[in-house]
VMD Tcl script that builds the backbone (N, CA, C; Angstrom):
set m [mol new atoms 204]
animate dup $m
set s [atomselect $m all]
$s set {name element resname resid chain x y z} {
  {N N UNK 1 A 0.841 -1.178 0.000}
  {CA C UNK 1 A 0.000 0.000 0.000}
  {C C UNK 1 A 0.885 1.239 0.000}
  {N N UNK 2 A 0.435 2.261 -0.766}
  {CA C UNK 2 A 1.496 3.265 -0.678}
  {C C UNK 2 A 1.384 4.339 0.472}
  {N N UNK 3 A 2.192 4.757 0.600}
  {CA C UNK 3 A 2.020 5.574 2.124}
  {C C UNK 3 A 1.252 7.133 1.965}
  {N N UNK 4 A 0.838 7.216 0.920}
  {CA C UNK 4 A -0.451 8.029 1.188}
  {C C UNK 4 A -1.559 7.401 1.281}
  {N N UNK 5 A -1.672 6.392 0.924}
  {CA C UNK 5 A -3.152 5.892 0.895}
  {C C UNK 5 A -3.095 5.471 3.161}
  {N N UNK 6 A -1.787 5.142 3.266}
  {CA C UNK 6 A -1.646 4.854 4.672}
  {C C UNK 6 A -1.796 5.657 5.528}
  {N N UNK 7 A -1.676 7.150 4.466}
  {CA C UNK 7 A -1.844 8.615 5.366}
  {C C UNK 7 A -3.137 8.751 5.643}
  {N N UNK 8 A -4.138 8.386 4.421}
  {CA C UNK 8 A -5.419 8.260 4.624}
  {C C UNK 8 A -6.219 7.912 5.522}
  {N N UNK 9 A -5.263 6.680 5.570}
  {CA C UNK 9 A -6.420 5.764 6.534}
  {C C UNK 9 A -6.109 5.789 7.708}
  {N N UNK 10 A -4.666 6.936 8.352}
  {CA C UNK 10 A -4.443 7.301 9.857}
  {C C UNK 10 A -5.140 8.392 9.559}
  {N N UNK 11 A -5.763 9.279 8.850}
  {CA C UNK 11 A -6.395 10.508 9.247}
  {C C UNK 11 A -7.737 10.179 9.389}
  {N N UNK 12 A -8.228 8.828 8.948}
  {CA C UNK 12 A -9.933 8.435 9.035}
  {C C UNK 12 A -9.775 8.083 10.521}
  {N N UNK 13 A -8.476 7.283 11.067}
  {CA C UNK 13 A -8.507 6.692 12.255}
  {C C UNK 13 A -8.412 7.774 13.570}
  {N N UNK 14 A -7.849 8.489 13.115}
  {CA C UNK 14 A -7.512 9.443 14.292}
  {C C UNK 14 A -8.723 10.245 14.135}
  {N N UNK 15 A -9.551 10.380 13.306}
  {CA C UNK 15 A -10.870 11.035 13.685}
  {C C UNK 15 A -12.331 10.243 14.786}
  {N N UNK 16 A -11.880 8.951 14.492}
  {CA C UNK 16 A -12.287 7.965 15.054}
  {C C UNK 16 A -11.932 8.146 16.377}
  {N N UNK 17 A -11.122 7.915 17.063}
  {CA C UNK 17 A -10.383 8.176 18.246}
  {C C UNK 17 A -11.046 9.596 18.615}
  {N N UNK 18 A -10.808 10.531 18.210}
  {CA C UNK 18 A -11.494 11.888 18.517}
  {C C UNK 18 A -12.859 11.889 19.188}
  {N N UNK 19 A -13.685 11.502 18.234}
  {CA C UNK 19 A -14.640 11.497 17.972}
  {C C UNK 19 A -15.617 10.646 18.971}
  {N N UNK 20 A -15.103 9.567 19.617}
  {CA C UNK 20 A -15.750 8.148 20.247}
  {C C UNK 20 A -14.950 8.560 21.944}
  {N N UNK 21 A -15.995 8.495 22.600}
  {CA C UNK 21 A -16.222 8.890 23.683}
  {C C UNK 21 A -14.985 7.774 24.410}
  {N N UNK 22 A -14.274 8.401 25.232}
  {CA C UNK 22 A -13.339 7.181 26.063}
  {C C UNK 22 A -14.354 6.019 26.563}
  {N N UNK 23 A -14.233 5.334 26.124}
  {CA C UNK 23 A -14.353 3.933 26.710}
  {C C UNK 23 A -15.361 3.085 25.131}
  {N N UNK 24 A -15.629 3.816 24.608}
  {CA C UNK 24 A -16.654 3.542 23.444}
  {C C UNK 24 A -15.728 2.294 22.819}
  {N N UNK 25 A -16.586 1.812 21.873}
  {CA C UNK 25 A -16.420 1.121 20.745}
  {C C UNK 25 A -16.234 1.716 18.939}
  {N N UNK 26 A -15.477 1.263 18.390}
  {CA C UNK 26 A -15.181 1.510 17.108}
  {C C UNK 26 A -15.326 -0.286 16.768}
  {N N UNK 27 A -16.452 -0.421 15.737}
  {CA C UNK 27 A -16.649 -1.778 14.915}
  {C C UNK 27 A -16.175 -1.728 13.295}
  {N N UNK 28 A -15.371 -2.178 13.237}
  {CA C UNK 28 A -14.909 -2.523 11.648}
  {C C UNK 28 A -15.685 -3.328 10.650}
  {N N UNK 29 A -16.901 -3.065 10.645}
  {CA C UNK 29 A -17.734 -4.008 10.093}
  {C C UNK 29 A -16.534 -4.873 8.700}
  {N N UNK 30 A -15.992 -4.390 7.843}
  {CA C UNK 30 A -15.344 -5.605 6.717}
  {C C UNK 30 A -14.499 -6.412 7.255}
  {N N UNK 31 A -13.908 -6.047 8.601}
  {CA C UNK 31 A -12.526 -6.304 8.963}
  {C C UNK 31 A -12.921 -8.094 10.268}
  {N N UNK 32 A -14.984 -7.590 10.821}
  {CA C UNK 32 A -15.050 -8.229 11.922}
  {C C UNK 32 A -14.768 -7.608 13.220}
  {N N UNK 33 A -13.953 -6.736 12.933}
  {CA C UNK 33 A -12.986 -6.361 14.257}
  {C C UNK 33 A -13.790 -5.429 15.277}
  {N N UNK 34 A -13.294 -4.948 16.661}
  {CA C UNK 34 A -13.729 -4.295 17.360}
  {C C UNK 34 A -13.246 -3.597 18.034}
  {N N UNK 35 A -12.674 -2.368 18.436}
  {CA C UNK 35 A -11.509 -1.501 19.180}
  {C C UNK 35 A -12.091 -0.858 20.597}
  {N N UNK 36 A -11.518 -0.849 21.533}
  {CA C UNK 36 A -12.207 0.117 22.095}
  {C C UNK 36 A -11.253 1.337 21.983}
  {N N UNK 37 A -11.577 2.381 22.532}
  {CA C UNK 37 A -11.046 3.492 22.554}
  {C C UNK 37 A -10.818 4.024 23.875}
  {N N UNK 38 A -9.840 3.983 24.228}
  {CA C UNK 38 A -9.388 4.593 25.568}
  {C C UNK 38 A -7.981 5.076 25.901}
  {N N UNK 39 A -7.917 6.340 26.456}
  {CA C UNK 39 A -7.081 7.486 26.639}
  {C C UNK 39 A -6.316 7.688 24.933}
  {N N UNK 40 A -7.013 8.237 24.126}
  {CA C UNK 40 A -6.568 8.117 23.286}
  {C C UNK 40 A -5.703 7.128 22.151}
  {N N UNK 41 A -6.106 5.891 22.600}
  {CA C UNK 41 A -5.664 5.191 22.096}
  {C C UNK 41 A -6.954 4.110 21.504}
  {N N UNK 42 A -6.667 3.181 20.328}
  {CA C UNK 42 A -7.224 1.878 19.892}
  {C C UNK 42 A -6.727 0.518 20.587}
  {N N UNK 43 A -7.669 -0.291 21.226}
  {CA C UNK 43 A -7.422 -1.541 21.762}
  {C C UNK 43 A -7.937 -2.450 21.072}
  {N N UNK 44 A -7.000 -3.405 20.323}
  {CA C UNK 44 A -8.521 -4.802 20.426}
  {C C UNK 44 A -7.232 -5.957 20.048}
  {N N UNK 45 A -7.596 -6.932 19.725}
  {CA C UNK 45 A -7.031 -8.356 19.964}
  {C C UNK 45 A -5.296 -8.319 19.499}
  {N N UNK 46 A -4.744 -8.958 18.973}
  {CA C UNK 46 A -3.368 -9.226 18.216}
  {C C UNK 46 A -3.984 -8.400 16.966}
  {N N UNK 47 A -4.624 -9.687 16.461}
  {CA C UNK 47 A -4.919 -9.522 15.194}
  {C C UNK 47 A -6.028 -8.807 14.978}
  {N N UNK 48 A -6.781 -8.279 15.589}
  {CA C UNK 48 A -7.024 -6.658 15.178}
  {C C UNK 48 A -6.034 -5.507 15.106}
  {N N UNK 49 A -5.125 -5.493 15.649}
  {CA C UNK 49 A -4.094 -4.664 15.922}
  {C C UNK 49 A -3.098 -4.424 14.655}
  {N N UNK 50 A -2.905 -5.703 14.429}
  {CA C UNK 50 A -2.091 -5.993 12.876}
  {C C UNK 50 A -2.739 -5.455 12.103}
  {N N UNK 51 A -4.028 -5.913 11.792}
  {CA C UNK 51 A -4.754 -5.657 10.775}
  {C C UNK 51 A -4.752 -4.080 10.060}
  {N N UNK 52 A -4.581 -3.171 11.802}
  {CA C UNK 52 A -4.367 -2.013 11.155}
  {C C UNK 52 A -2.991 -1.380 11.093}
  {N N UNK 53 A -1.852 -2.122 11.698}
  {CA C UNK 53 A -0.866 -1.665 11.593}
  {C C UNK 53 A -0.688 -1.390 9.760}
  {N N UNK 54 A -1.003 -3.090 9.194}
  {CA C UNK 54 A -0.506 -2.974 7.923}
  {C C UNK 54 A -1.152 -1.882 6.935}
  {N N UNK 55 A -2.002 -1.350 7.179}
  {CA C UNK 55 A -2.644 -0.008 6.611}
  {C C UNK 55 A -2.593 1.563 7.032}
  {N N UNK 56 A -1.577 1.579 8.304}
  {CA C UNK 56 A -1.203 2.572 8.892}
  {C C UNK 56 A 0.755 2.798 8.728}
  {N N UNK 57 A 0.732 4.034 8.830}
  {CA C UNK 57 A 2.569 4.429 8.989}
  {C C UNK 57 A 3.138 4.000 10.526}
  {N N UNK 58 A 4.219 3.665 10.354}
  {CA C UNK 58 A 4.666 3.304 11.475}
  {C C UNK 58 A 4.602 4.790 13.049}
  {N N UNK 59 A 4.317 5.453 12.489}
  {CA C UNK 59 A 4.011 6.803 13.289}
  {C C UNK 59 A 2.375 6.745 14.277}
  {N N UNK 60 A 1.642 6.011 13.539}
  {CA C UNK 60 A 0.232 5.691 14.180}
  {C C UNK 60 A 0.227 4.472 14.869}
  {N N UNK 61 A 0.892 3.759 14.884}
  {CA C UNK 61 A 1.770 2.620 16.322}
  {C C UNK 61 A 1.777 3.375 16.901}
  {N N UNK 62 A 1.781 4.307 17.175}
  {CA C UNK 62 A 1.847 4.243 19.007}
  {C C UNK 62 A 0.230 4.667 19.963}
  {N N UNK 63 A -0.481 4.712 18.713}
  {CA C UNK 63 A -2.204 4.858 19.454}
  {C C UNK 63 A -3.033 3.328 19.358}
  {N N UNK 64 A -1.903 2.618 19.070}
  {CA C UNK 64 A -2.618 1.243 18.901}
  {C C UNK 64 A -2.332 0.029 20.342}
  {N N UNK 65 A -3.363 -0.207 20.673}
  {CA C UNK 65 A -2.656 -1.082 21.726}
  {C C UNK 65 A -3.223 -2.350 21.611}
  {N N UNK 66 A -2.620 -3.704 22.070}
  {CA C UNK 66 A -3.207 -4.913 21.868}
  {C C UNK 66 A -3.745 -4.863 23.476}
  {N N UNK 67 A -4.885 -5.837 23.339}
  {CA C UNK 67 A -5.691 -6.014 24.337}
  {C C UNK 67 A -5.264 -7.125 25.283}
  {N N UNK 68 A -5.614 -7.244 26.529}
  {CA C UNK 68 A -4.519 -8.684 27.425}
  {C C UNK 68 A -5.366 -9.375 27.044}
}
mol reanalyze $m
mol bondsrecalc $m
mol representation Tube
mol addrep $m
């Protein structure tokens, strides 16, 4: 993926985050997936986590967290 299209899809995400009340949910309906959102950050499994690393710049790692 080229890294604008990766720019893209951290500026859809970080509106997401904004936007969703701490503790809320973000659902990925194509992906399955489910995040929560807390202190500014995205939580959800391994492999939700991956899923968006590989469509994000390595700069938007650090609002991503895997879930215990």
């Amino acid at each position: 993926m080229k890294k604008e299209h990766k720019l893209e899809n951290e500026k859809f995400f970080k509106a997401i985050i904004r936007h969703t009340k701490d503790g809320g949910n973000y659902i990925w309906p194509d992906q399955r997936e489910i995040y929560i959102i807390k202190d500014g950050k995205m939580i959800g499994s391994k492999f939700a986590i991956e899923k968006l690393k590989n469509i994000t710049t390595e700069d938007f790692h650090n609002f991503l967290v895997v879930s215990n």
